[in-house]
CHARMM internal coordinates of N, CA and C (Angstrom, degrees):
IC EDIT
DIST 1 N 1 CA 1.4464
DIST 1 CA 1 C 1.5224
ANGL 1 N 1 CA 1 C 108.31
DIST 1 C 2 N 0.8312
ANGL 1 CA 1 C 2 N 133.99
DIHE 1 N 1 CA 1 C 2 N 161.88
DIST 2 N 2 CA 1.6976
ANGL 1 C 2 N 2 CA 133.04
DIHE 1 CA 1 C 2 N 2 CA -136.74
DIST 2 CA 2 C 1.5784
ANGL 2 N 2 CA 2 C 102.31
DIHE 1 C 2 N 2 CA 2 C -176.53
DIST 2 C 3 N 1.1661
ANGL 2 CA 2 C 3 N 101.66
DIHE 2 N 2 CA 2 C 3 N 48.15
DIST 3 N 3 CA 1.9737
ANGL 2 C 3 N 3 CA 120.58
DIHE 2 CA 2 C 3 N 3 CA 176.24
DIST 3 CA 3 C 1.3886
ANGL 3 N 3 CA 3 C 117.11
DIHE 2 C 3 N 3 CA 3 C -98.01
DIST 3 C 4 N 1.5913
ANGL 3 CA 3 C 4 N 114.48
DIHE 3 N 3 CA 3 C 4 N 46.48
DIST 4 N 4 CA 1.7207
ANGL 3 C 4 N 4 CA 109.47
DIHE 3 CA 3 C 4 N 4 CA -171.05
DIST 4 CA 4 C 1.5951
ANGL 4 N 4 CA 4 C 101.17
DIHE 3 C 4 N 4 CA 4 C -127.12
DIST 4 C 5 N 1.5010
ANGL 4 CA 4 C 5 N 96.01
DIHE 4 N 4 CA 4 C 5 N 67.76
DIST 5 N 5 CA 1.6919
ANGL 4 C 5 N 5 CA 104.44
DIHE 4 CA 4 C 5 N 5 CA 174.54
DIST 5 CA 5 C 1.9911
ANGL 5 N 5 CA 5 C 97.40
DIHE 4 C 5 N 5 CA 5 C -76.89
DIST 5 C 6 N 1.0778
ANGL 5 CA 5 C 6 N 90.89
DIHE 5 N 5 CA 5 C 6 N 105.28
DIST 6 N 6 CA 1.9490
ANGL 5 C 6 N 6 CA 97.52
DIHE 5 CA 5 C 6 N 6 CA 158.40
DIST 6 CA 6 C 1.1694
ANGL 6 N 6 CA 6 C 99.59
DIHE 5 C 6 N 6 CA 6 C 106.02
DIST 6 C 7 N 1.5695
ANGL 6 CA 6 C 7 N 130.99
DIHE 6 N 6 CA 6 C 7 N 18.71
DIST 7 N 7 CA 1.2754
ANGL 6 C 7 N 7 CA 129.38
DIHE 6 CA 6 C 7 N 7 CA 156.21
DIST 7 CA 7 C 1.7028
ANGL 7 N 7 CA 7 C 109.79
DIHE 6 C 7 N 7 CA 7 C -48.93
DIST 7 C 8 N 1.5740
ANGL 7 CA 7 C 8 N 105.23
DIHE 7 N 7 CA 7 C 8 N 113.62
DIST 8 N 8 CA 1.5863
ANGL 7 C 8 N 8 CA 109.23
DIHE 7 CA 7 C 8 N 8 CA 144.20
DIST 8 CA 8 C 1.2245
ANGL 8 N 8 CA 8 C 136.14
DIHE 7 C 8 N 8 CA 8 C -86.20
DIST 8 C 9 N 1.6903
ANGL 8 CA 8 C 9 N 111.78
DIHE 8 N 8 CA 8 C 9 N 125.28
DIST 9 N 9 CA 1.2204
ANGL 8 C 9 N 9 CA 111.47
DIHE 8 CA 8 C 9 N 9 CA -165.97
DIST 9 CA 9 C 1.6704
ANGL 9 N 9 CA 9 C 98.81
DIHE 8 C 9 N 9 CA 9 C -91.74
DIST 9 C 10 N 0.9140
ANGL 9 CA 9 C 10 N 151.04
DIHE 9 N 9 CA 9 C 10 N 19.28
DIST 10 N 10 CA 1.2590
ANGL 9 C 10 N 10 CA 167.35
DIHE 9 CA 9 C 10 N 10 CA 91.24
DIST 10 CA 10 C 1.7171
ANGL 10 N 10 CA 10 C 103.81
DIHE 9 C 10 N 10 CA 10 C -3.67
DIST 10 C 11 N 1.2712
ANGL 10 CA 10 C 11 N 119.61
DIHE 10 N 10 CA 10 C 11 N -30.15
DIST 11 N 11 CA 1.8236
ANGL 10 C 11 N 11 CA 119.19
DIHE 10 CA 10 C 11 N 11 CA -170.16
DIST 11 CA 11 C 2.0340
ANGL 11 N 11 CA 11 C 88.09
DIHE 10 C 11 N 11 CA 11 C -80.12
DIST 11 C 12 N 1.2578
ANGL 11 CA 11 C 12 N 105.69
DIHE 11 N 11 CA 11 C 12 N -35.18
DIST 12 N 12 CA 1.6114
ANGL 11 C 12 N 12 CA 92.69
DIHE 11 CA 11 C 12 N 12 CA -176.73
DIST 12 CA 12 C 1.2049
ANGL 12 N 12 CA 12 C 120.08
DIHE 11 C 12 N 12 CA 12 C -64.33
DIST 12 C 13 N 1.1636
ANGL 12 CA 12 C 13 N 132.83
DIHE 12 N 12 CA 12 C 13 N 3.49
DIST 13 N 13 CA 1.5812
ANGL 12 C 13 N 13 CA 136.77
DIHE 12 CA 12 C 13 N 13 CA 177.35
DIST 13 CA 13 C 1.6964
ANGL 13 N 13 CA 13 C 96.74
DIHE 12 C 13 N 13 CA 13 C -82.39
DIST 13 C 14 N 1.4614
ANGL 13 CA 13 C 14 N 134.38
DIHE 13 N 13 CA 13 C 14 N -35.29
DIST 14 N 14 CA 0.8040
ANGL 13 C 14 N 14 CA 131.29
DIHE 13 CA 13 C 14 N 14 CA -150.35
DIST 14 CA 14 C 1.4822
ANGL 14 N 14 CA 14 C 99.75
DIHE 13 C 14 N 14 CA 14 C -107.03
DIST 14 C 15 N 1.4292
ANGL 14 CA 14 C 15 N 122.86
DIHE 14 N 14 CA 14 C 15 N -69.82
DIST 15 N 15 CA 1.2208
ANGL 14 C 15 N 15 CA 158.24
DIHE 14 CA 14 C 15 N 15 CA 162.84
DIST 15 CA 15 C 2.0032
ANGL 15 N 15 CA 15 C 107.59
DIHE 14 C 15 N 15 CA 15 C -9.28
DIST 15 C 16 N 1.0471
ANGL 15 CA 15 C 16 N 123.13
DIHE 15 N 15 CA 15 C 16 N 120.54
DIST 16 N 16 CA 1.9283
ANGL 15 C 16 N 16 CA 117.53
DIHE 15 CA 15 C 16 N 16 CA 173.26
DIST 16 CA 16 C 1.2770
ANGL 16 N 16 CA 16 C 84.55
DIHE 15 C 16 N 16 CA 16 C -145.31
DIST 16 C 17 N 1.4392
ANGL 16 CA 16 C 17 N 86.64
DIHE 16 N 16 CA 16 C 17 N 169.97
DIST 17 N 17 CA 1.8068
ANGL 16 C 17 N 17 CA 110.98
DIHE 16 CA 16 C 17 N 17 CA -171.88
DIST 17 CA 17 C 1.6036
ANGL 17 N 17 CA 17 C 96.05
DIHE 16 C 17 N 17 CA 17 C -69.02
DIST 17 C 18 N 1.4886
ANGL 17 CA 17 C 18 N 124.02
DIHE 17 N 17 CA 17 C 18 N 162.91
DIST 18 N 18 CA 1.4360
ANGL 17 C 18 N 18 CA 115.26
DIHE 17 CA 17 C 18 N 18 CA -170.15
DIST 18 CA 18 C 2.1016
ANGL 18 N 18 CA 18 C 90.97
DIHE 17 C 18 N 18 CA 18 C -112.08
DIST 18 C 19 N 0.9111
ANGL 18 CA 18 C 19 N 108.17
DIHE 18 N 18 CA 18 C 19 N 6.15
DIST 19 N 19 CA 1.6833
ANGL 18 C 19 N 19 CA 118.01
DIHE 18 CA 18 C 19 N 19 CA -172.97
DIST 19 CA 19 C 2.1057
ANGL 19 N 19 CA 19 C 90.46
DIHE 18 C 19 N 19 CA 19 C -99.28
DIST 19 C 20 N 1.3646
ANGL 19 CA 19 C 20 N 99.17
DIHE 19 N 19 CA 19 C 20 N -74.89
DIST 20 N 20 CA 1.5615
ANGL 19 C 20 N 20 CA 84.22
DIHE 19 CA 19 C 20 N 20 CA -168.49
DIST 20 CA 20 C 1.8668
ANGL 20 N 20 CA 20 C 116.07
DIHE 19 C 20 N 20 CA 20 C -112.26
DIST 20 C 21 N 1.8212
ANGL 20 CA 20 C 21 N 111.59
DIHE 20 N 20 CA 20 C 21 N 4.43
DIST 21 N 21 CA 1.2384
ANGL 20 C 21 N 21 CA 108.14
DIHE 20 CA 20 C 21 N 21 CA 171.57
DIST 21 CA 21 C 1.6126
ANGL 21 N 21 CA 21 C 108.14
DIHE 20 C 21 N 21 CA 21 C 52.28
DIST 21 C 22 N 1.7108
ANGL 21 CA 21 C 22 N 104.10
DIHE 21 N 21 CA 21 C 22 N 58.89
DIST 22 N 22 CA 1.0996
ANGL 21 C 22 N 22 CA 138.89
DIHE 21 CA 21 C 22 N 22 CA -178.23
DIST 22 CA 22 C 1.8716
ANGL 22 N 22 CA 22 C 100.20
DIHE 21 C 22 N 22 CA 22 C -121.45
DIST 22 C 23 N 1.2044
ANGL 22 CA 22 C 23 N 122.24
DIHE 22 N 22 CA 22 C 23 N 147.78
DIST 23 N 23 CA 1.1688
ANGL 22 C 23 N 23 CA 124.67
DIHE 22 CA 22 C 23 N 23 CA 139.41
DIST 23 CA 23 C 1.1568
ANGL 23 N 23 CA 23 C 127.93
DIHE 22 C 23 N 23 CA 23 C -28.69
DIST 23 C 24 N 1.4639
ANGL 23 CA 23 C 24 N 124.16
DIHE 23 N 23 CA 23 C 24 N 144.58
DIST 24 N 24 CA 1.5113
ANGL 23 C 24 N 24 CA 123.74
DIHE 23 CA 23 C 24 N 24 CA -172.21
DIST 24 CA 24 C 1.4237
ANGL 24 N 24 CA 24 C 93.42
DIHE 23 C 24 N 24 CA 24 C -126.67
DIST 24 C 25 N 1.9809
ANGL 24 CA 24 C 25 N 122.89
DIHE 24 N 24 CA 24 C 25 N 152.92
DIST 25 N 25 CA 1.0663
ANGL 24 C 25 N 25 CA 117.25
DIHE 24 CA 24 C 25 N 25 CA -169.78
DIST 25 CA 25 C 1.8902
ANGL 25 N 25 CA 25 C 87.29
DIHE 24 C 25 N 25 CA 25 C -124.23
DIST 25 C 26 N 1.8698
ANGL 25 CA 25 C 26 N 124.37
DIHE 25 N 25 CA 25 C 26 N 152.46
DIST 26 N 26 CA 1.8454
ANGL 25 C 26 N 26 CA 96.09
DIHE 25 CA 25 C 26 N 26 CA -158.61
DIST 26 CA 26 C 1.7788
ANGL 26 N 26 CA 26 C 70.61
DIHE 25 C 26 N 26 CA 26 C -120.68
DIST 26 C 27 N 1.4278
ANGL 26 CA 26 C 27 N 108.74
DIHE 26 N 26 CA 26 C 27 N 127.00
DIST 27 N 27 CA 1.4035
ANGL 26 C 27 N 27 CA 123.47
DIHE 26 CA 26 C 27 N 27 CA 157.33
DIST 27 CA 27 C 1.1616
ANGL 27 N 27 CA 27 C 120.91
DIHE 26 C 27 N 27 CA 27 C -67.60
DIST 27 C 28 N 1.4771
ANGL 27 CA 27 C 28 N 138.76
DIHE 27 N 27 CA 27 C 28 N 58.45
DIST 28 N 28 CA 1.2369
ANGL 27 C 28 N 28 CA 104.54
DIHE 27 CA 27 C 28 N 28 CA 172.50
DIST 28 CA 28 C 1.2894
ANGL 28 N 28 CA 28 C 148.54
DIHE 27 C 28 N 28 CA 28 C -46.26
DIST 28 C 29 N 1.3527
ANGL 28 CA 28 C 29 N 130.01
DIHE 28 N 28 CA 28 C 29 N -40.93
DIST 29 N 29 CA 1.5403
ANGL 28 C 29 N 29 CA 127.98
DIHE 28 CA 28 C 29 N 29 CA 161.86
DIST 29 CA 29 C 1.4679
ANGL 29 N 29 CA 29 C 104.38
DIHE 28 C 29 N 29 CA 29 C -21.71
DIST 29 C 30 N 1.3156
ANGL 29 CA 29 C 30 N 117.71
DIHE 29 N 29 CA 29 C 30 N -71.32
DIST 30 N 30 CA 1.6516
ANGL 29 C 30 N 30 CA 119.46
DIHE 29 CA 29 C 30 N 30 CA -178.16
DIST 30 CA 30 C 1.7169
ANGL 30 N 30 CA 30 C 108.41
DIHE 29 C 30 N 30 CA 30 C -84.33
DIST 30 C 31 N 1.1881
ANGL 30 CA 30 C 31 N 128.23
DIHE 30 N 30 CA 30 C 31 N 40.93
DIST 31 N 31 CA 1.5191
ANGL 30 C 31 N 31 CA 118.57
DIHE 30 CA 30 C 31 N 31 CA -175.44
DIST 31 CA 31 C 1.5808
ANGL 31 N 31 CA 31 C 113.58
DIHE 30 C 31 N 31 CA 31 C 6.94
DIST 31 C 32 N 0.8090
ANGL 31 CA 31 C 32 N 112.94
DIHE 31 N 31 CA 31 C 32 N 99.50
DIST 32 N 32 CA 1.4873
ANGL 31 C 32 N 32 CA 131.44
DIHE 31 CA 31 C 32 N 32 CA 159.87
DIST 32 CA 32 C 1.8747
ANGL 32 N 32 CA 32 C 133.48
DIHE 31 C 32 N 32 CA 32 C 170.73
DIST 32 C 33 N 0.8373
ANGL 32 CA 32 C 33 N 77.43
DIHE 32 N 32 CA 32 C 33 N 172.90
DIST 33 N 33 CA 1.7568
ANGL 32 C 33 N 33 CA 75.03
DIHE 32 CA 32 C 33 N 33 CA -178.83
DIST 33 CA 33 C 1.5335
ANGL 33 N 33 CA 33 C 117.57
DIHE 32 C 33 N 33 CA 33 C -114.64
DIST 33 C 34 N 1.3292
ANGL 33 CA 33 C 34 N 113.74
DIHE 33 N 33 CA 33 C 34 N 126.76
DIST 34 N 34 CA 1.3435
ANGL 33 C 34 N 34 CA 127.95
DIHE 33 CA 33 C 34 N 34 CA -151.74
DIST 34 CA 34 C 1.7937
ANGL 34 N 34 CA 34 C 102.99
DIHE 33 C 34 N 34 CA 34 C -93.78
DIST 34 C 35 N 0.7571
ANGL 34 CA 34 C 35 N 143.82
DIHE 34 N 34 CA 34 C 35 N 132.99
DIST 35 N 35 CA 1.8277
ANGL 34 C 35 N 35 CA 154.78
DIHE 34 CA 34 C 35 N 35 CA 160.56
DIST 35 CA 35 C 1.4225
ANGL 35 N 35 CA 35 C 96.48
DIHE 34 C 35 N 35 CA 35 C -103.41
DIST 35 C 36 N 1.3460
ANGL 35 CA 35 C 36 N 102.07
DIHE 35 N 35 CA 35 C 36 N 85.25
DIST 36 N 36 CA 1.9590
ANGL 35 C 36 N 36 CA 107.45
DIHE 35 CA 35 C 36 N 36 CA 152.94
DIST 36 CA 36 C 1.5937
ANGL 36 N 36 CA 36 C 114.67
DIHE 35 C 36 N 36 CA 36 C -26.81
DIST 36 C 37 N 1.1023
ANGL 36 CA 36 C 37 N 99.01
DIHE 36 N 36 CA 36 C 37 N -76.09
DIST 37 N 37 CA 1.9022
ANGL 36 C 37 N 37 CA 140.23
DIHE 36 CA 36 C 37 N 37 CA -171.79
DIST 37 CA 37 C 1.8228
ANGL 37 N 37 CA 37 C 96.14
DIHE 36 C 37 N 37 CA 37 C -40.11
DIST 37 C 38 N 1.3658
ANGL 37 CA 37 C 38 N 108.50
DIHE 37 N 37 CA 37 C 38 N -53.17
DIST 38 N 38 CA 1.2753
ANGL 37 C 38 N 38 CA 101.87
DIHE 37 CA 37 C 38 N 38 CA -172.00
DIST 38 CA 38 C 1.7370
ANGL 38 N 38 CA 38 C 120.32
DIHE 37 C 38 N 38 CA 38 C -94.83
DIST 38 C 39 N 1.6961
ANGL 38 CA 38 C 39 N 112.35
DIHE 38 N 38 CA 38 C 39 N -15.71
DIST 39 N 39 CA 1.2470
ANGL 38 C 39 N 39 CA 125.41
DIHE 38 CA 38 C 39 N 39 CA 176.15
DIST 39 CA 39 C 1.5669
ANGL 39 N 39 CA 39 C 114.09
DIHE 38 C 39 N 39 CA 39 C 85.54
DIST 39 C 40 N 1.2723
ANGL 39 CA 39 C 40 N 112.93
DIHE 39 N 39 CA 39 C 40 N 19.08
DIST 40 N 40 CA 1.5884
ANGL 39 C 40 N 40 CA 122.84
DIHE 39 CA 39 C 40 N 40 CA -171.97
DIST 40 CA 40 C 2.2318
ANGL 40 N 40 CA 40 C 101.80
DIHE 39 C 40 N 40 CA 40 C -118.80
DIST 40 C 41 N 1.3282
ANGL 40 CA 40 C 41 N 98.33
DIHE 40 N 40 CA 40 C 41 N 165.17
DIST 41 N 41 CA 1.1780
ANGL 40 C 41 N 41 CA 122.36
DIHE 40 CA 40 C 41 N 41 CA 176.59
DIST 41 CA 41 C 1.4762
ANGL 41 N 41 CA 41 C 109.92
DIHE 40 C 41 N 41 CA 41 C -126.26
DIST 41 C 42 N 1.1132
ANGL 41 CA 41 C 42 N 128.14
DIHE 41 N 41 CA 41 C 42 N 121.96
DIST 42 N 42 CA 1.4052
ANGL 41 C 42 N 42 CA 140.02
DIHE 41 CA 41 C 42 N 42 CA -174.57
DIST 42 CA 42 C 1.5137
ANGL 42 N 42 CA 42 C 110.89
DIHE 41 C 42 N 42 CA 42 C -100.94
DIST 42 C 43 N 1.4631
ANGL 42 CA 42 C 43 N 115.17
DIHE 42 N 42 CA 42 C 43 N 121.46
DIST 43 N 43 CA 1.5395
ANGL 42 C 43 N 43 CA 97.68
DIHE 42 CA 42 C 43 N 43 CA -179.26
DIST 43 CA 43 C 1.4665
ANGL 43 N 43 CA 43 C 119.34
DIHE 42 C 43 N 43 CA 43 C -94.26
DIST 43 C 44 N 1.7029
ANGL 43 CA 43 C 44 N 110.79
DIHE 43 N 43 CA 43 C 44 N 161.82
DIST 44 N 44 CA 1.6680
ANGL 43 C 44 N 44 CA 105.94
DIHE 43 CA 43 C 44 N 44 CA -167.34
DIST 44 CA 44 C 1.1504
ANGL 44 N 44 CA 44 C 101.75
DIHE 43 C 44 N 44 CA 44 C -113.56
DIST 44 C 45 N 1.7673
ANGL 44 CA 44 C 45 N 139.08
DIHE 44 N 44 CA 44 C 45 N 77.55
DIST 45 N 45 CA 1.3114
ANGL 44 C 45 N 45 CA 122.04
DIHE 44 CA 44 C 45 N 45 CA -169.19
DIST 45 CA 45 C 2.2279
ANGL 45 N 45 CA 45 C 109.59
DIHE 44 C 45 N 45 CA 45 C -96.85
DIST 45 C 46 N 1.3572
ANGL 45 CA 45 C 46 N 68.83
DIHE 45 N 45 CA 45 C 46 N 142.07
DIST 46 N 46 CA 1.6299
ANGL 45 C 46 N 46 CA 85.23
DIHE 45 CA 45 C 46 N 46 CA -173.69
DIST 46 CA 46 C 1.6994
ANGL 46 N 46 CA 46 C 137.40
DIHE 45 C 46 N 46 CA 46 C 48.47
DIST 46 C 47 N 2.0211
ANGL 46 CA 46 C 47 N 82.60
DIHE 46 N 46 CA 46 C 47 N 36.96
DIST 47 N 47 CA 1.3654
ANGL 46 C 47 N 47 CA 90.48
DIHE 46 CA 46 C 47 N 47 CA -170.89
DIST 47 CA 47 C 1.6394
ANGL 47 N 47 CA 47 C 113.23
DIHE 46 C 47 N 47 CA 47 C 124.67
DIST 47 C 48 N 1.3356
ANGL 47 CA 47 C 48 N 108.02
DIHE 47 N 47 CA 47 C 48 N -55.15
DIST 48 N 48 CA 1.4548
ANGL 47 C 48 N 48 CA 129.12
DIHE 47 CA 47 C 48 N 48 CA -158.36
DIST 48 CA 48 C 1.4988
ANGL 48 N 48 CA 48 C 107.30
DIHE 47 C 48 N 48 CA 48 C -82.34
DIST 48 C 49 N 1.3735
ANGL 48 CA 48 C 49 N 136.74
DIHE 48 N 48 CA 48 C 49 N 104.45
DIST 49 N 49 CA 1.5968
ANGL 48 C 49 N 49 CA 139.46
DIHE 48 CA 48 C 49 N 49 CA 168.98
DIST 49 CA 49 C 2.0210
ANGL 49 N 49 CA 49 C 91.48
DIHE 48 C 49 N 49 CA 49 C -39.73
DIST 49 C 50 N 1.1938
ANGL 49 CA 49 C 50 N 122.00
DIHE 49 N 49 CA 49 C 50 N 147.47
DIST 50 N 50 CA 1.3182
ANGL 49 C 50 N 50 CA 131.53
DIHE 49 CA 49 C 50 N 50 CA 160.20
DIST 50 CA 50 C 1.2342
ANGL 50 N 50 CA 50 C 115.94
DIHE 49 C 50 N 50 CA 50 C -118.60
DIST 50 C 51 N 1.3993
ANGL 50 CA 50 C 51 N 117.68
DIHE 50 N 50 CA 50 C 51 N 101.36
DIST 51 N 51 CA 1.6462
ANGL 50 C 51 N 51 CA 104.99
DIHE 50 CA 50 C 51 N 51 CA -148.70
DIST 51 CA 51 C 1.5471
ANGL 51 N 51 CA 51 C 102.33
DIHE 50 C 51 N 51 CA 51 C -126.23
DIST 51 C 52 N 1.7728
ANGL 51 CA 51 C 52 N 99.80
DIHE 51 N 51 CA 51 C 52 N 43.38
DIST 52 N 52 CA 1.5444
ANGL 51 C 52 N 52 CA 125.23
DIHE 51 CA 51 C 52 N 52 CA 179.72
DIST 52 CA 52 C 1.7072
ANGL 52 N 52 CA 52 C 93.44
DIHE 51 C 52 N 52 CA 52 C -73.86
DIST 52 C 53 N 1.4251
ANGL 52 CA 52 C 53 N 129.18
DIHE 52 N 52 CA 52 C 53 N 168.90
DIST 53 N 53 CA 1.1314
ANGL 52 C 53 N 53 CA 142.34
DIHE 52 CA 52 C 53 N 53 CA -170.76
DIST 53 CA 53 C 1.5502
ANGL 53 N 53 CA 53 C 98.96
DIHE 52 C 53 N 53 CA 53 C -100.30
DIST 53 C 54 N 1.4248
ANGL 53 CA 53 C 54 N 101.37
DIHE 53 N 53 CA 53 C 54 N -42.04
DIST 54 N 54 CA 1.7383
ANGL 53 C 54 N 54 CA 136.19
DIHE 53 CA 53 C 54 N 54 CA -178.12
DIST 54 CA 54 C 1.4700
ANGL 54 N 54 CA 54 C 110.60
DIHE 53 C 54 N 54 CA 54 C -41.07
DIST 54 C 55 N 1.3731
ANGL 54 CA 54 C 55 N 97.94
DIHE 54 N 54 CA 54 C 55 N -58.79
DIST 55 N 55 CA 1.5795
ANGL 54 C 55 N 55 CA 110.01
DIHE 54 CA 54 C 55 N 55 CA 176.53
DIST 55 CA 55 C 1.0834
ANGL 55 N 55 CA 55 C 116.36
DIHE 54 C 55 N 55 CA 55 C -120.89
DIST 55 C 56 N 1.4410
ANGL 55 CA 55 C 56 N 106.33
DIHE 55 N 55 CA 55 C 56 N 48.02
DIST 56 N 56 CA 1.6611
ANGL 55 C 56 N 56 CA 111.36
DIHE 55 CA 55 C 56 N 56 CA 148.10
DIST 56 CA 56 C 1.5392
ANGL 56 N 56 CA 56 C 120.91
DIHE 55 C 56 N 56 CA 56 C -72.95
DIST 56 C 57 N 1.0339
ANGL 56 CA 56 C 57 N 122.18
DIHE 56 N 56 CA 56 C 57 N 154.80
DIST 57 N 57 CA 1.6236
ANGL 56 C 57 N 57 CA 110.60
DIHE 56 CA 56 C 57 N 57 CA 154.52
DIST 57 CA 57 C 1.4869
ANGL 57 N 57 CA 57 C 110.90
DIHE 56 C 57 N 57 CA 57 C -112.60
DIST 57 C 58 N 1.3589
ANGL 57 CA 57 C 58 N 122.02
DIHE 57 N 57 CA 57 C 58 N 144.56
DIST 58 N 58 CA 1.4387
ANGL 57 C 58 N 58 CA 136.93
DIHE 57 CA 57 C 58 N 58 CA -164.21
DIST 58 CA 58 C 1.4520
ANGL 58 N 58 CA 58 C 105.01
DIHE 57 C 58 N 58 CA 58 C -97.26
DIST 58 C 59 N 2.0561
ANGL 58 CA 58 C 59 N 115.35
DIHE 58 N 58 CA 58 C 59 N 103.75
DIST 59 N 59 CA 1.1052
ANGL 58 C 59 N 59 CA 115.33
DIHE 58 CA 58 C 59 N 59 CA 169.77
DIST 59 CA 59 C 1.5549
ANGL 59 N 59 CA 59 C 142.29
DIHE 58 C 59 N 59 CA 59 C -66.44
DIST 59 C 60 N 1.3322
ANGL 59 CA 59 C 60 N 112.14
DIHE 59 N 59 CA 59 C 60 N -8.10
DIST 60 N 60 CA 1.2443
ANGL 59 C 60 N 60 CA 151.25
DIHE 59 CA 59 C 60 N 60 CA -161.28
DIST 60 CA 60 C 1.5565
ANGL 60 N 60 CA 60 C 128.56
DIHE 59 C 60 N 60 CA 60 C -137.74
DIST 60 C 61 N 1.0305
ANGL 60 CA 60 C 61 N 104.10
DIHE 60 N 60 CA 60 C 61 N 137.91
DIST 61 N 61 CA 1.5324
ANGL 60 C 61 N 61 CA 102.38
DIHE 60 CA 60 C 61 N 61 CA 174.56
DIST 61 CA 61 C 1.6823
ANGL 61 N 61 CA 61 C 104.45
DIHE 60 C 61 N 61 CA 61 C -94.73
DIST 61 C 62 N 0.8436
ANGL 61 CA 61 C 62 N 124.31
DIHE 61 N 61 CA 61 C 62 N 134.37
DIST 62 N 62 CA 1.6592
ANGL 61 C 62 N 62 CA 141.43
DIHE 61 CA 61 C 62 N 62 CA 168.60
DIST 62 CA 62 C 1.7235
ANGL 62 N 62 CA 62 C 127.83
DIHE 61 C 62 N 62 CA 62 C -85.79
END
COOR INIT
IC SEED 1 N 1 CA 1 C
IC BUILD
């Protein structure tokens, strides 16, 4: 789902993974913001990074 009307990519200067406080990379095609480091996808709904652990989705198997 791909609902991130008014995402600032300006928030990634600020913004790290909350697992390893890594850089985040922001997919738009899939709205969200990706943590290499931690193997998760963070979703950006309606703008807003969700940078819950909860509602991550896991890109990787570990």
């Amino acid at each position: 789902m791909t609902d991130t009307p008014g995402f600032d990519r300006h928030m990634l200067e600020a913004l790290v993974c909350p697992v390893t406080h890594a850089t985040l990379r922001y997919d738009a095609a899939a709205g969200e913001l990706i943590s290499e480091a931690a193997g998760l996808a963070f979703p950006i709904r309606s703008g807003i990074p969700i940078m819950l652990v909860d509602e991550a989705r896991q890109i990787r198997a570990d």
